[in-house]
KOLFIZA-273263 format. One record per residue (C-alpha): residue in one letter; residue number from 1; chain; x, y negated, z. Coordinates in nm, 2 decimals. Example, Ala and Ser with C-alpha at 12.3 -4.5 7.8 and 13.67 -1.06 7.14 Angstrom:
BEGIN
+-----+-----+-------+--------+--------+--------+
! res !   n ! chain !      x !      y !      z !
+-----+-----+-------+--------+--------+--------+
!   A !   1 !     A !   1.23 !   0.45 !   0.78 !
!   S !   2 !     A !   1.37 !   0.11 !   0.71 !
+-----+-----+-------+--------+--------+--------+
***
This chain:
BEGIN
+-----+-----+-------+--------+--------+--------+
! res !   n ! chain !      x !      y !      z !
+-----+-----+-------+--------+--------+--------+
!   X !   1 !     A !   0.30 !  -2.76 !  -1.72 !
!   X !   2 !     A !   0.37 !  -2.38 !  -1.62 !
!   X !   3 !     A !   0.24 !  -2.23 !  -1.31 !
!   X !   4 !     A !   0.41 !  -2.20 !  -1.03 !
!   X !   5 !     A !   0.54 !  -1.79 !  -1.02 !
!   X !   6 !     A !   0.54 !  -1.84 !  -0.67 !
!   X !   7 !     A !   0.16 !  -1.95 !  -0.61 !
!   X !   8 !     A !   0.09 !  -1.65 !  -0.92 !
!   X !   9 !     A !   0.26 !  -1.40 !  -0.70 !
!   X !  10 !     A !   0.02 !  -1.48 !  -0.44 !
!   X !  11 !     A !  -0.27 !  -1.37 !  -0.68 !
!   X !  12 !     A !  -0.15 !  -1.03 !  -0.64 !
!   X !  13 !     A !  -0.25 !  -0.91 !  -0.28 !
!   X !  14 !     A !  -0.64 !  -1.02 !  -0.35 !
!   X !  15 !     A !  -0.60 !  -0.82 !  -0.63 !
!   X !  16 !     A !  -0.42 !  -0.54 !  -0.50 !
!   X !  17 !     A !  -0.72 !  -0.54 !  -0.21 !
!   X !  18 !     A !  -0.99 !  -0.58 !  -0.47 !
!   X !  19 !     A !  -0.84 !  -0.24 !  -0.66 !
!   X !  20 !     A !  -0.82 !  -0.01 !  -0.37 !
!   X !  21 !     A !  -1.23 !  -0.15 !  -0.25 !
!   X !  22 !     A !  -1.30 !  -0.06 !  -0.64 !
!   X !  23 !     A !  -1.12 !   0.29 !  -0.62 !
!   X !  24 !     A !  -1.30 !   0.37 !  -0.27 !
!   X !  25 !     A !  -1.62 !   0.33 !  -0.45 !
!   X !  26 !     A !  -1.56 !   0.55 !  -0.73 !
!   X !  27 !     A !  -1.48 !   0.81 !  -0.55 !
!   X !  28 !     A !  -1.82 !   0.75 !  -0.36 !
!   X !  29 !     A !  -2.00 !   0.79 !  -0.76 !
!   X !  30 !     A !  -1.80 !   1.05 !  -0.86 !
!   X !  31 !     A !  -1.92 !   1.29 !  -0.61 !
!   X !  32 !     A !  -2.20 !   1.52 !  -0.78 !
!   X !  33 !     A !  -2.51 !   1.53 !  -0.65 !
!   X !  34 !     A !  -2.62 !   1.90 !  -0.58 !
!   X !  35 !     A !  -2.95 !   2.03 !  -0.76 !
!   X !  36 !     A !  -3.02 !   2.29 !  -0.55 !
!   X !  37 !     A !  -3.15 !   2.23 !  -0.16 !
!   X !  38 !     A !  -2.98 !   2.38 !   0.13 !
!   X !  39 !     A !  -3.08 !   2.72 !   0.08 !
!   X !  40 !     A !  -2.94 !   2.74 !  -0.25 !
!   X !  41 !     A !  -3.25 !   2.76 !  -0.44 !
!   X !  42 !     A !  -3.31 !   2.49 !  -0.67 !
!   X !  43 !     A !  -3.56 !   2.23 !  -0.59 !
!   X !  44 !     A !  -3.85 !   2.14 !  -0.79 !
!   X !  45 !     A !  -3.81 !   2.00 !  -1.13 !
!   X !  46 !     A !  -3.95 !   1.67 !  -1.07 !
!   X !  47 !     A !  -3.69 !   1.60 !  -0.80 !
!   X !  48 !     A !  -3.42 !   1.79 !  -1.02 !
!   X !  49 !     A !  -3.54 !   1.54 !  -1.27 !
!   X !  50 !     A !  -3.54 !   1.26 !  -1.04 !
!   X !  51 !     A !  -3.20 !   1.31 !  -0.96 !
!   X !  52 !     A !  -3.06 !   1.38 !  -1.30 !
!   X !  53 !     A !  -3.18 !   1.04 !  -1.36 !
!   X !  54 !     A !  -3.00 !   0.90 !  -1.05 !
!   X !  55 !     A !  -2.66 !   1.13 !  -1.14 !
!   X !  56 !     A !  -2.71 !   0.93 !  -1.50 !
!   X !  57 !     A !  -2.71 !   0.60 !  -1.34 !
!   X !  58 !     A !  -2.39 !   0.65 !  -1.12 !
!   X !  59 !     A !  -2.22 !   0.75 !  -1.41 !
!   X !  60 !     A !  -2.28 !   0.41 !  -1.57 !
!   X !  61 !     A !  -2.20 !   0.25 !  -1.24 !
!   X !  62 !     A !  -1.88 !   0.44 !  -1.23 !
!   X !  63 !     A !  -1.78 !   0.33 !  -1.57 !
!   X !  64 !     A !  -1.82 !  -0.04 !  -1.48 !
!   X !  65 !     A !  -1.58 !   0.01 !  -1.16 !
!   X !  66 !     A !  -1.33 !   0.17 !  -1.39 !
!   X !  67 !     A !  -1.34 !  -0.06 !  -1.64 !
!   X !  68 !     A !  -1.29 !  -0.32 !  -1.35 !
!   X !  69 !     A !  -1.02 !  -0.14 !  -1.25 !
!   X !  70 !     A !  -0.85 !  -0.18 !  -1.56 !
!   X !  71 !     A !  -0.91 !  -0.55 !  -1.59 !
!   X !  72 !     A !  -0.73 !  -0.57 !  -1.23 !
!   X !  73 !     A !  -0.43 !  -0.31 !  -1.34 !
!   X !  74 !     A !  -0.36 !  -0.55 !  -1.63 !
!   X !  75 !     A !  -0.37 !  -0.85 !  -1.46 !
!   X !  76 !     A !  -0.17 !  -0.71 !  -1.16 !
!   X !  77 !     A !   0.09 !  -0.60 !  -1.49 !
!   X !  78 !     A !   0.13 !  -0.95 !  -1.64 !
!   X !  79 !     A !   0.21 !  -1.10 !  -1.29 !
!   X !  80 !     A !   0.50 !  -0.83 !  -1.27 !
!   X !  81 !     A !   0.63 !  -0.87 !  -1.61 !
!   X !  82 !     A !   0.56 !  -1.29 !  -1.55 !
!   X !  83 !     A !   0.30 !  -1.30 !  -1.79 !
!   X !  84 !     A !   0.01 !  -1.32 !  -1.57 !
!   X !  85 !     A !  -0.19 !  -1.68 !  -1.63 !
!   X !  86 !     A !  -0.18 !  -1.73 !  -1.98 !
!   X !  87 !     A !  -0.49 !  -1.72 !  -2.20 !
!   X !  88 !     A !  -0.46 !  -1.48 !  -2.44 !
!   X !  89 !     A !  -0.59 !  -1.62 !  -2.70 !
!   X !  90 !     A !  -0.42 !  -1.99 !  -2.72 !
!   X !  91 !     A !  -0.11 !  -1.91 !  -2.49 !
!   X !  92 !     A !  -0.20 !  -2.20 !  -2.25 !
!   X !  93 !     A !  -0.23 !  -2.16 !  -1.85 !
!   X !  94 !     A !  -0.54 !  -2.11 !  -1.73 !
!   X !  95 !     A !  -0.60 !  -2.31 !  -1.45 !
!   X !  96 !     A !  -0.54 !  -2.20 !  -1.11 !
!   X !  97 !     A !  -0.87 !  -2.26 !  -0.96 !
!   X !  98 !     A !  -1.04 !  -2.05 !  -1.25 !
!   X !  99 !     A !  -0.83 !  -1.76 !  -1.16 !
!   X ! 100 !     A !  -0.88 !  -1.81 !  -0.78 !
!   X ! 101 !     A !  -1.23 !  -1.74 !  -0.90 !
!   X ! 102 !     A !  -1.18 !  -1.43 !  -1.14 !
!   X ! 103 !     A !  -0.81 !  -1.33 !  -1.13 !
!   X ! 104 !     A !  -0.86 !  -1.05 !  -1.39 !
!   X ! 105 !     A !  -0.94 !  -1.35 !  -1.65 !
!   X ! 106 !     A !  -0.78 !  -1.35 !  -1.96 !
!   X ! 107 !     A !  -0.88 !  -1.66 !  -2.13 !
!   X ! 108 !     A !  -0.90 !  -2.04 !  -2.08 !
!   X ! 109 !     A !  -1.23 !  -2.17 !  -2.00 !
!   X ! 110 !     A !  -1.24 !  -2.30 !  -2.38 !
!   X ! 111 !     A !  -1.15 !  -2.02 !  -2.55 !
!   X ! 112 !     A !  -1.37 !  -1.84 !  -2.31 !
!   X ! 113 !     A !  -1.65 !  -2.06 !  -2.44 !
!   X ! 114 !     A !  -1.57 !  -1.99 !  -2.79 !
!   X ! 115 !     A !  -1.58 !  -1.58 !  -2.72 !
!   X ! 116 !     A !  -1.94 !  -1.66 !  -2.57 !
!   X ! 117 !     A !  -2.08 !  -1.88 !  -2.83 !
+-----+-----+-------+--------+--------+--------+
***
């Protein structure tokens, strides 16, 4: 039995909401953290290190979000184009309550099993 478009509509607000929370915090890790302290001298190479290390680690942070964000854009795509739902692997609906619980999903919970195995 199809989905209801009506009750997959409704998927797209959390998603929406979810997006713009995602995009606030990468703007957050995308600002650069200065190496140099307030006088404009640079700060001692421990702490430049320190921070390099820190810079490194937002930067994997930040490509997480944006891969997140893509996940969301997609999904938020097949709901407009009334594809949103389907696993795309077997073409069956995934059930509602499993994308209530990760509306990015792509796959039904067996083939989902199958890609982890």
């Amino acid at each position: 039995m199809a989905h209801d478009p009506g009750k997959l509509d409704q998927m797209k607000l959390p998603l929406e909401e979810e997006r713009a929370r995602l995009m606030k915090e990468l703007e957050e890790h995308n600002r650069v953290v200065p190496l140099e302290d307030e006088t404009g001298s640079s700060v001692d190479p421990e702490v430049q290190s320190d921070e390099a290390e820190e810079f490194t680690n937002r930067l994997a942070a930040g490509d997480a979000l944006r891969a997140r964000i893509n996940e969301i854009d997609s999904a938020i795509n097949k709901i407009n184009m009334g594809t949103y739902g389907k696993c795309e692997k077997c073409r069956k609906d995934i059930p509602l309550d499993a994308l209530k619980v990760s509306p990015a999903r792509t796959h039904c919970i067996e083939c989902q099993k199958e890609l982890n195995a």
